[in-house]
TIFI-174597 format. One record per residue (C-alpha): residue number from 1; residue in three letters; x, y, z. Coordinates in Angstrom, 1 decimal. Example, Ala and Ser with C-alpha at 12.3 -4.5 7.8 and 13.67 -1.06 7.14 Angstrom:
REC    k    r       x       y       z
REC    1  ALA    12.3    -4.5     7.8
REC    2  SER    13.7    -1.1     7.1
***
This chain:
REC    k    r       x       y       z
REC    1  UNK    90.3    73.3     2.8
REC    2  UNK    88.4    76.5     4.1
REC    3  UNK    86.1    79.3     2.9
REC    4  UNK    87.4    82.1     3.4
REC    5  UNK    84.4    84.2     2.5
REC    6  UNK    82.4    82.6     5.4
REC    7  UNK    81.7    84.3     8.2
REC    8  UNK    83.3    87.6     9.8
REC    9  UNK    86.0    87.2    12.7
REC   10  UNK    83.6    90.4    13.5
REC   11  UNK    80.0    87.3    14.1
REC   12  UNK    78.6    89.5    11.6
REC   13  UNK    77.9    86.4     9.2
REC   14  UNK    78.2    89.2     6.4
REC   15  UNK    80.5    87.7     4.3
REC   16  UNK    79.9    87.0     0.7
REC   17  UNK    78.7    83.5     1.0
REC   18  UNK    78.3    80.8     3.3
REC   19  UNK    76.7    80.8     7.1
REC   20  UNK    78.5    82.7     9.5
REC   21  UNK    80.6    81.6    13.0
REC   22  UNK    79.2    78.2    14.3
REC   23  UNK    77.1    78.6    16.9
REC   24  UNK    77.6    78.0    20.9
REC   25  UNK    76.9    74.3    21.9
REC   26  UNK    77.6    74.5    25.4
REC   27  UNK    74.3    75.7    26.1
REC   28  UNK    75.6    79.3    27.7
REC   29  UNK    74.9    81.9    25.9
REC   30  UNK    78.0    84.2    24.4
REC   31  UNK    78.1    87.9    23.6
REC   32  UNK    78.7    88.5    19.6
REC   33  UNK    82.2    86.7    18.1
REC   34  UNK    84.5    89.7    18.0
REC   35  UNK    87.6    90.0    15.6
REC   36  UNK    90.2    87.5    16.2
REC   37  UNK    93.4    89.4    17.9
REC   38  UNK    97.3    90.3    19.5
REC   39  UNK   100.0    92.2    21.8
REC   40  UNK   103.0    92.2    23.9
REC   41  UNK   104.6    89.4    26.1
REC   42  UNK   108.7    90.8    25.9
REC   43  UNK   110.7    87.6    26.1
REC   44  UNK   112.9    88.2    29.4
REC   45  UNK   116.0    86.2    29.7
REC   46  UNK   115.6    82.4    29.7
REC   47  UNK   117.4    80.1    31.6
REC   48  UNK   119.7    77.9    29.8
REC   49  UNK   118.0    74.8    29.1
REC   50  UNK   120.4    71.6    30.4
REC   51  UNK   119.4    68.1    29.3
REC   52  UNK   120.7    65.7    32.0
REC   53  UNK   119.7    62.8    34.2
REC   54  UNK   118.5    61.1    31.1
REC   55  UNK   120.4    57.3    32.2
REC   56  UNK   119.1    58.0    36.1
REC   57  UNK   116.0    55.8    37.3
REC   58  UNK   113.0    57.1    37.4
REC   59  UNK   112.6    58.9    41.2
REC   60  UNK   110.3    61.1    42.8
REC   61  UNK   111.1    64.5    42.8
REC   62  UNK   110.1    66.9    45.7
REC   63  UNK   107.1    69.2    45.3
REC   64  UNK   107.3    72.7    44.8
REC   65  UNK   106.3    74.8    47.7
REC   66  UNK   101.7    75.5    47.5
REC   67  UNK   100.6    78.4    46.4
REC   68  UNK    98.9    80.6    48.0
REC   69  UNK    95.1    78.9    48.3
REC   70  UNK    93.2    82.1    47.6
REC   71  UNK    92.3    83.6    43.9
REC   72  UNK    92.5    82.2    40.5
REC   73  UNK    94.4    79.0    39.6
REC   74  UNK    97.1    80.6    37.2
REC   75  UNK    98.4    78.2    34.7
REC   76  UNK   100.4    78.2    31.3
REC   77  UNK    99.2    76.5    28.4
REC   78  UNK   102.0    74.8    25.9
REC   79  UNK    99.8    73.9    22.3
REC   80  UNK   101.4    71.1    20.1
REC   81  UNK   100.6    71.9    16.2
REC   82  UNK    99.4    68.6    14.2
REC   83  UNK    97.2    70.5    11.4
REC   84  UNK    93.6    69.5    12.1
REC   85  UNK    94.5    67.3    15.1
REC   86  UNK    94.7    70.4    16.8
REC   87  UNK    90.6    70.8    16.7
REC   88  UNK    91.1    68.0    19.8
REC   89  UNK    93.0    71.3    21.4
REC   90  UNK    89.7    73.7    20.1
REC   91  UNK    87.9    71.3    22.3
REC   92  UNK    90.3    71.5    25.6
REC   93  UNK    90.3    75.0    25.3
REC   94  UNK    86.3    75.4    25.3
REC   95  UNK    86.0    73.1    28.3
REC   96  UNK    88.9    75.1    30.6
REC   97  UNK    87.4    78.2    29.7
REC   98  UNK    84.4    77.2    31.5
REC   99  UNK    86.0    77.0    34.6
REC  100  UNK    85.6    81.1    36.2
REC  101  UNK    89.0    79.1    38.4
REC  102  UNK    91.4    78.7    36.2
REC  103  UNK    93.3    81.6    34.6
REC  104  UNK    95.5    81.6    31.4
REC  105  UNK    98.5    83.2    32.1
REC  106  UNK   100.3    82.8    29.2
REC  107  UNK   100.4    80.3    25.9
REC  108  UNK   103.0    79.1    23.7
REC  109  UNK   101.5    77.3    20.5
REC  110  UNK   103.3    76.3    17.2
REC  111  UNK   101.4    75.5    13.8
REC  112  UNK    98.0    74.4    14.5
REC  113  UNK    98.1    75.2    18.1
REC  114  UNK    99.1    79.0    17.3
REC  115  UNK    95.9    79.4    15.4
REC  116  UNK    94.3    78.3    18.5
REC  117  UNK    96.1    80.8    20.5
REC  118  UNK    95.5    84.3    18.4
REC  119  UNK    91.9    82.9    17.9
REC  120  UNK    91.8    82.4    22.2
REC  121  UNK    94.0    85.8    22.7
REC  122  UNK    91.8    87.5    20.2
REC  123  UNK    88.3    86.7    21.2
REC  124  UNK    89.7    87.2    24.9
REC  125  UNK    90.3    90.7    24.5
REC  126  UNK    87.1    91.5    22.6
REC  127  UNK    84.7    89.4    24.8
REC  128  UNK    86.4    87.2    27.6
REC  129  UNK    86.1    83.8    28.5
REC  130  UNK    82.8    83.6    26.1
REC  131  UNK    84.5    86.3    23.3
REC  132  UNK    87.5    83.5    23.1
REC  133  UNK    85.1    80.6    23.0
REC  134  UNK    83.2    82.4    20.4
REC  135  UNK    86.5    83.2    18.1
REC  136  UNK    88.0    79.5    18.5
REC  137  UNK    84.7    78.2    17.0
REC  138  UNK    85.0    80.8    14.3
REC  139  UNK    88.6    79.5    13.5
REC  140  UNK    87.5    75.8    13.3
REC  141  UNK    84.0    77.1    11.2
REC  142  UNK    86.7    78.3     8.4
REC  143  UNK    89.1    75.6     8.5
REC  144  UNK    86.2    72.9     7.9
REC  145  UNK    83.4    74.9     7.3
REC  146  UNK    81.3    73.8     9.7
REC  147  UNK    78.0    75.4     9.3
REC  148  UNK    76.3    74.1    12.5
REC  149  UNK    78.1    72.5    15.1
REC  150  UNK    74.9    71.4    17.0
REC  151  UNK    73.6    69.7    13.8
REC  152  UNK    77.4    68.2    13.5
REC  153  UNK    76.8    66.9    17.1
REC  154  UNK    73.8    65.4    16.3
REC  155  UNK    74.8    63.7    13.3
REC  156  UNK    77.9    62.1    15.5
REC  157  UNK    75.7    59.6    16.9
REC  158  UNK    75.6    58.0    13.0
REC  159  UNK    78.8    58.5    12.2
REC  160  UNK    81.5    56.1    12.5
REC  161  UNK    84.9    56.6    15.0
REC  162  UNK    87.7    58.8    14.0
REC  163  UNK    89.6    55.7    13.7
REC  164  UNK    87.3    54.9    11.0
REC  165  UNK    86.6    58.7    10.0
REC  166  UNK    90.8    58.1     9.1
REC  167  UNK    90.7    54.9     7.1
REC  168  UNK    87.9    56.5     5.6
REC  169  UNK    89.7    59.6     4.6
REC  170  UNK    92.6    57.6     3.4
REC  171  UNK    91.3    56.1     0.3
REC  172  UNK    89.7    59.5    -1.0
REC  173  UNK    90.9    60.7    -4.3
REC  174  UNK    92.2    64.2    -2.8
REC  175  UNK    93.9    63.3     0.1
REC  176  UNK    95.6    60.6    -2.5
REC  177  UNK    96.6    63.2    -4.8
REC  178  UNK    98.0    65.1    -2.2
REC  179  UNK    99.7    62.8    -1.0
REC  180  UNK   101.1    61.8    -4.3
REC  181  UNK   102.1    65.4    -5.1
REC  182  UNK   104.0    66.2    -2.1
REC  183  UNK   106.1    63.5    -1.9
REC  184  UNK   107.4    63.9    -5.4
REC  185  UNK   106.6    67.6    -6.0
REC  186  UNK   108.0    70.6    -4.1
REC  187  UNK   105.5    73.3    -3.5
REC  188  UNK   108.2    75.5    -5.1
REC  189  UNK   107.3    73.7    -8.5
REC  190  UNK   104.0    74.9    -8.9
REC  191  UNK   103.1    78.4   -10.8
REC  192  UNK   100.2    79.0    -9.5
REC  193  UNK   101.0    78.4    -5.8
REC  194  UNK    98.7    79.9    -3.0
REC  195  UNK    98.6    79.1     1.1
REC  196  UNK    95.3    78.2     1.8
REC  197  UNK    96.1    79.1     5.5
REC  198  UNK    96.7    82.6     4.3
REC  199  UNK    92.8    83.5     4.0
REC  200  UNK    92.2    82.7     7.4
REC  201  UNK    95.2    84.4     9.1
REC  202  UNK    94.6    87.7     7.8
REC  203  UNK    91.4    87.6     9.0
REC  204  UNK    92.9    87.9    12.6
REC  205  UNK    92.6    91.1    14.2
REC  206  UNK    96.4    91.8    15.4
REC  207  UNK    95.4    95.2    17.2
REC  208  UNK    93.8    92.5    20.0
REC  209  UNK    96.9    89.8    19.5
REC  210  UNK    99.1    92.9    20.3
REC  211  UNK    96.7    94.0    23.2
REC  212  UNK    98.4    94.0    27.4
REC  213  UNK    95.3    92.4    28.7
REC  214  UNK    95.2    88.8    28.5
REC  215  UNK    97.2    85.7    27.8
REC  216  UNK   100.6    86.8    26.8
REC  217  UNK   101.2    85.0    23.3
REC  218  UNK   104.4    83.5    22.2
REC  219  UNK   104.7    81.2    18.9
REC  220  UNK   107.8    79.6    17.4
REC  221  UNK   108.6    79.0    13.8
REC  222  UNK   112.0    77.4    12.5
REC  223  UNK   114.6    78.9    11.0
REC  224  UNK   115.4    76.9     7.5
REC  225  UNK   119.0    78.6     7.4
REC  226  UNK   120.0    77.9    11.0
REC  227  UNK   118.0    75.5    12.1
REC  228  UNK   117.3    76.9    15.1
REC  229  UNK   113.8    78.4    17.1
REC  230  UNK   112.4    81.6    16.8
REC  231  UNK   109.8    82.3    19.2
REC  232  UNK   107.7    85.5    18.5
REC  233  UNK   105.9    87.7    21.4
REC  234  UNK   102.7    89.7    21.3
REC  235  UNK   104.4    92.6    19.4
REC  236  UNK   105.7    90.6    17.3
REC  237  UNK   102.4    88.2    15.6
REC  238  UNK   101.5    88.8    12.5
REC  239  UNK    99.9    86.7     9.6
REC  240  UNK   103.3    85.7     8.3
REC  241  UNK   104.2    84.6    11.8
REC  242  UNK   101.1    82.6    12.0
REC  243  UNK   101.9    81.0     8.5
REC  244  UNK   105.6    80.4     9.3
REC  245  UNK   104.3    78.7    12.3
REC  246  UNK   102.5    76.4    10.1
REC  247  UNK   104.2    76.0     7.4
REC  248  UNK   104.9    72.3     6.3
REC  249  UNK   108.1    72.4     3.7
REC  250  UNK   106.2    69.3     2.1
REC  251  UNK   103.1    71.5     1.3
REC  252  UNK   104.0    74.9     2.2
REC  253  UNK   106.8    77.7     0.6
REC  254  UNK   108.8    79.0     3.2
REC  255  UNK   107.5    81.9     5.1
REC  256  UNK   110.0    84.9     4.8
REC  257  UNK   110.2    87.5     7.7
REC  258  UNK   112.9    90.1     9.1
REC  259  UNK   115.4    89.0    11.6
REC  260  UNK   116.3    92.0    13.5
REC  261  UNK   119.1    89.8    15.3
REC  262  UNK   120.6    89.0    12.2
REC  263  UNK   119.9    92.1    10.4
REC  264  UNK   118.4    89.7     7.4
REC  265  UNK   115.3    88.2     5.9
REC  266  UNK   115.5    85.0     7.0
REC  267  UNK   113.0    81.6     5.5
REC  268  UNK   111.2    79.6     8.5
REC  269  UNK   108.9    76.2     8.8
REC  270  UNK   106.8    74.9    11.1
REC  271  UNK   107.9    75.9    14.4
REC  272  UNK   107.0    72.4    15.4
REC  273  UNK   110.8    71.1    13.9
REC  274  UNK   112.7    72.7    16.8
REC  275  UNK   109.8    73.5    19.3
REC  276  UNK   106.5    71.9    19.6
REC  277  UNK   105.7    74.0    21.8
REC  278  UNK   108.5    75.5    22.9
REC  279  UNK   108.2    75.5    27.0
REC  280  UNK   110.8    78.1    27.9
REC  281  UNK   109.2    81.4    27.1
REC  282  UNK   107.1    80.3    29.8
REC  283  UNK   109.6    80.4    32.3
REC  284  UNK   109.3    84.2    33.1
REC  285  UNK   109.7    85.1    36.4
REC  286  UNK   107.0    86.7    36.6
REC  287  UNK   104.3    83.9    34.8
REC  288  UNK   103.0    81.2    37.1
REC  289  UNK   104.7    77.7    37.9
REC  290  UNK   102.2    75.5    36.2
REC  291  UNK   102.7    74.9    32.7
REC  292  UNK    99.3    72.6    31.6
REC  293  UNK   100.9    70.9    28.0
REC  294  UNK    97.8    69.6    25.9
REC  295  UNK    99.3    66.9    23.6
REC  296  UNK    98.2    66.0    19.9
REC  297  UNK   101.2    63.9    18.9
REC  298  UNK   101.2    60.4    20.7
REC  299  UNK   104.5    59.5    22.1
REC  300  UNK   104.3    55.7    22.2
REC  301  UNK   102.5    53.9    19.3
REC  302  UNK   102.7    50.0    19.9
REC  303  UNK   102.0    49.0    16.3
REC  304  UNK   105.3    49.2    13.8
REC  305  UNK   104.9    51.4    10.8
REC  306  UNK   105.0    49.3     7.6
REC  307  UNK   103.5    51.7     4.8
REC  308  UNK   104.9    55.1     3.5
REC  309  UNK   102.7    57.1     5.3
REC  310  UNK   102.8    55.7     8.2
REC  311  UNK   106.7    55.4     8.2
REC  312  UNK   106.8    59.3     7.8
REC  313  UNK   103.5    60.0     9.5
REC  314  UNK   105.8    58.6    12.9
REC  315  UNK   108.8    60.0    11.8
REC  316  UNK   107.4    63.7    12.0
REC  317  UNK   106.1    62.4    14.8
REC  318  UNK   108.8    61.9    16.1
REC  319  UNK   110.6    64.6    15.8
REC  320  UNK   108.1    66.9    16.4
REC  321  UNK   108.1    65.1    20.2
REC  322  UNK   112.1    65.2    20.1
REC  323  UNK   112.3    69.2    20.9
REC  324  UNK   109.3    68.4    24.3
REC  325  UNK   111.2    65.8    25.7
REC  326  UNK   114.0    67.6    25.7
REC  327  UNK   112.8    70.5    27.9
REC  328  UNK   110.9    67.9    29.9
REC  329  UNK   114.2    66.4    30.9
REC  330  UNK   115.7    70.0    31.8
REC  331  UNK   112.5    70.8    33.9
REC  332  UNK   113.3    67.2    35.6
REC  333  UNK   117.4    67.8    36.0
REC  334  UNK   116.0    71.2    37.9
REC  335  UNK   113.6    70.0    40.1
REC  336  UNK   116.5    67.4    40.9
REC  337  UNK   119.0    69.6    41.7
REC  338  UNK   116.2    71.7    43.8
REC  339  UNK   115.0    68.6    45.7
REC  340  UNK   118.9    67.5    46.2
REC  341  UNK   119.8    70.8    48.0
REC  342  UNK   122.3    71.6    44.7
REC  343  UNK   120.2    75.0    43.7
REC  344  UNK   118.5    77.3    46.6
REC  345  UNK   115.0    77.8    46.2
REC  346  UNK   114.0    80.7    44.4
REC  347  UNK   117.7    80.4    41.9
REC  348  UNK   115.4    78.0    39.2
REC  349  UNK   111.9    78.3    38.1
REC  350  UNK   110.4    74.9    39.8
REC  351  UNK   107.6    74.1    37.4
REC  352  UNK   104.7    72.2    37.8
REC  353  UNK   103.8    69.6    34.5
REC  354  UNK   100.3    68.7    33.7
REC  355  UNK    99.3    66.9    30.4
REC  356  UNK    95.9    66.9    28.8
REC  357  UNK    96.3    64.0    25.7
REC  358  UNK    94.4    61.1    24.5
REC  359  UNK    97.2    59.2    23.1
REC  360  UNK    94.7    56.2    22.5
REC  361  UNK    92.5    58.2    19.8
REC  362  UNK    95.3    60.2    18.1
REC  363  UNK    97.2    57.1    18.0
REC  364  UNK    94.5    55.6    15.6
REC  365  UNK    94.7    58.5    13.1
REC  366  UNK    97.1    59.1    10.6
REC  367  UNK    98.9    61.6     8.3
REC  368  UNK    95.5    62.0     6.2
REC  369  UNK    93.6    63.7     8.8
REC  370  UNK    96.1    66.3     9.5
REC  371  UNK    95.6    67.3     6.2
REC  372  UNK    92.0    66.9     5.3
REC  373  UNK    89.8    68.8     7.7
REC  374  UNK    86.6    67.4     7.2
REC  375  UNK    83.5    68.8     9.7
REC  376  UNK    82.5    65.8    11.1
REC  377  UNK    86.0    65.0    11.9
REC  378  UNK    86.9    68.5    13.2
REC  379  UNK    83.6    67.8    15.4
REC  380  UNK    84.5    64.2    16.8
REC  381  UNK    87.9    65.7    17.7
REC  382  UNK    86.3    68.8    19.7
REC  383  UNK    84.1    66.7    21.9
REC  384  UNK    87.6    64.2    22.4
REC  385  UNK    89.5    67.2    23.9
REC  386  UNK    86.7    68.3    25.7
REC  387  UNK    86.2    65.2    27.1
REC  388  UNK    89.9    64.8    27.9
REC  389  UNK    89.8    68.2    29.7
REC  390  UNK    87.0    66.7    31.8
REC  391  UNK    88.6    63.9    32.9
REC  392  UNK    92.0    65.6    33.5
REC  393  UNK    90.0    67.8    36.2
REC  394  UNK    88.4    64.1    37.7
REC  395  UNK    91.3    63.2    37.9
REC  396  UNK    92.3    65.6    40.1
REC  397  UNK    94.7    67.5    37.7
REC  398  UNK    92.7    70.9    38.5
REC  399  UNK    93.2    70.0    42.0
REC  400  UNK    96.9    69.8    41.4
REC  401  UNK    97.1    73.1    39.9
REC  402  UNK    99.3    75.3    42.3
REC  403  UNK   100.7    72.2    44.1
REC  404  UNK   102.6    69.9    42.6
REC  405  UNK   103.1    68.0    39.1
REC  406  UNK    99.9    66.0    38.1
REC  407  UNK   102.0    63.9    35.5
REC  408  UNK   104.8    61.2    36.5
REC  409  UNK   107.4    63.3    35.2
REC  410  UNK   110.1    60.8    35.5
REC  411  UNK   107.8    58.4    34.1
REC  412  UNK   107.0    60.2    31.2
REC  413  UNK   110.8    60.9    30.0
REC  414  UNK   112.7    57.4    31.1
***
């Protein structure tokens, strides 16, 4: 899945083997990759979340007062997981960190999309906007070995679609043996069992995860006893909170970590079961309004599911969606009770939704490349979410930023 030997976190390229961290294609020239990093980010008391409204017609709901329109436009970034899907969010995340305007606030990320986060907070810390651009290509190097990404780019233009890329990858011999493993064979059954994630998380320098400057970081993982959502802070992220985060029960052993709230070591999955991400940590008082949600899982696929994988791939799906909507209703129930006159201003956090997706391509992938990261794949995907990123600013979306919603929120959860 990855080479682990590949490449420093460090840019030093003096690993054992292989090339080192794929180099910049955006044509700007970046300092050397630093280590990948992490630091605090205290969860403060959450408002209750309150699903409601959910039979009401869709209605408009009154824009929060503008901010101020002077300095940086602050936002909050919410990262879905979806295994190598999230290389669409790698690409998102190189195009807004162009922008000198906007600044990240804040990110909450589960599985795939928490990699993208320590990799972001990490090369932030080390190098800035460039550094974190630097450390997410060095993440996506490792998990598909990538050893040029302008030669990838390049070879694009021969290639076939990722619609294709995913029928393609479908009939391979490994992805058929995993598939044929995991759905009769628990990852508990084999002797010799190893997470192949593991090689690339501890490669993450923590010291910068843990760091005050930057993003604050906050990744969720499910607990397997409760079923319930942890959500780590900056003080908190280690590699075993990066591999709980990630870790699929179909493919993955439980991740074991200490509770300190229940005074036991408790088993998590993949934070994406009961948060994907998880939006309220971002309700802090004292983070910006503007939570910008980049979205790897479609919500609507027209076509019914008629084999095994896709019946589970839309399950998961599913489910994985489930925990979003939910806090996208209690967002919309508090922005109705704002614009009704029920709540005085200032009582409820009136956030502002934004959405970067392409429903359209991740709708014509499947279960197989989640878990086969191939390059040229990893490389289509990049270029997707940066051109999604572009057309959410055309759009106006950047525009929005500060001001109001630049999604139909009512819309989106009727």
């Amino acid at each position: 899945m990855m080479d682990s030997e590949t490449g420093g976190p460090d840019g030093s390229g003096q690993g054992k083997s292989g090339p080192g961290p794929a180099p910049n294609t955006s044509g700007k020239a970046k300092p050397p990759a630093a280590e990948l990093a992490t630091e605090p980010g205290a969860l403060e008391a959450i408002e209750d979340l309150v699903t409601g409204g959910e039979g009401d017609a869709p209605q408009q709901f009154a824009a929060p007062a503008a901010a101020p329109a002077r300095g940086p436009r602050r936002i909050n970034l919410a990262l879905q997981g979806g295994g190598a899907h999230g290389a669409f969010t790698w690409g998102v995340l190189d195009r807004l960190l162009e922008d000198p305007d906007i600044e990240i606030a804040a990110i909450s990320g589960c599985s795939a999309g928490a990699l993208n986060a320590a990799a972001l907070k990490s090369g932030w810390v080390a190098g800035g906007r460039e550094g974190a651009r630097d450390q997410l290509d060095w993440l996506w190097g490792q998990m598909g070995a990538i050893p040029d990404l302008s030669f990838a780019h390049w070879l694009m233009a021969f290639l076939p679609g990722p619609a294709l890329t995913a029928r393609m990858i479908e009939t391979v011999v490994p992805f058929s043996m995993i598939d044929a493993v995991t759905s009769a064979v628990s990852p508990y059954d084999l002797p010799f069992w190893d997470n192949p994630l593991r090689r690339v998380a501890e490669r993450f320098a923590y010291d910068r995860i843990k760091a005050e400057e930057g993003p604050q970081i906050f990744i969720s993982a499910t607990n397997v006893r409760s079923g319930k959502i942890r959500v780590f802070d900056n003080a908190e992220i280690g590699t075993d909170v990066i591999l709980a985060s990630a870790c699929l029960p179909e493919v993955f052993r439980a991740v074991e970590i200490d509770d300190p709230a229940t005074g036991r070591r408790e088993a998590y999955w993949d934070g994406g079961y009961a948060g994907n991400p998880a939006l309220f940590p971002l309700f802090a008082p004292e983070l910006p309004d503007d939570i910008v949600i980049v979205s790897i899982n479609p919500l609507m696929r027209e076509a019914l599911p008629r084999t095994a994988a896709e019946i589970s791939n839309r399950v998961n799906e599913i489910s994985f969606n489930s925990s979003l909507l939910r806090e996208l209703r209690a967002i919309a129930f508090v922005k109705r009770l704002l614009a009704r006159g029920h709540l005085s201003p200032g009582s409820m956090k009136d956030v502002r939704v934004h959405m970067i997706a392409d429903d359209a391509l991740m709708g014509s992938l499947s279960v197989a490349t989640k878990l086969v990261p191939t390059p040229t794949l990893l490389a289509q995907l990049r270029q997707a979410g940066r051109a999604a990123a572009e057309a959410f600013m055309d759009r106006g979306g950047r525009g929005k930023i500060g001001v109001d919603c630049s999604v139909d929120l009512a819309a989106l959860i009727a």
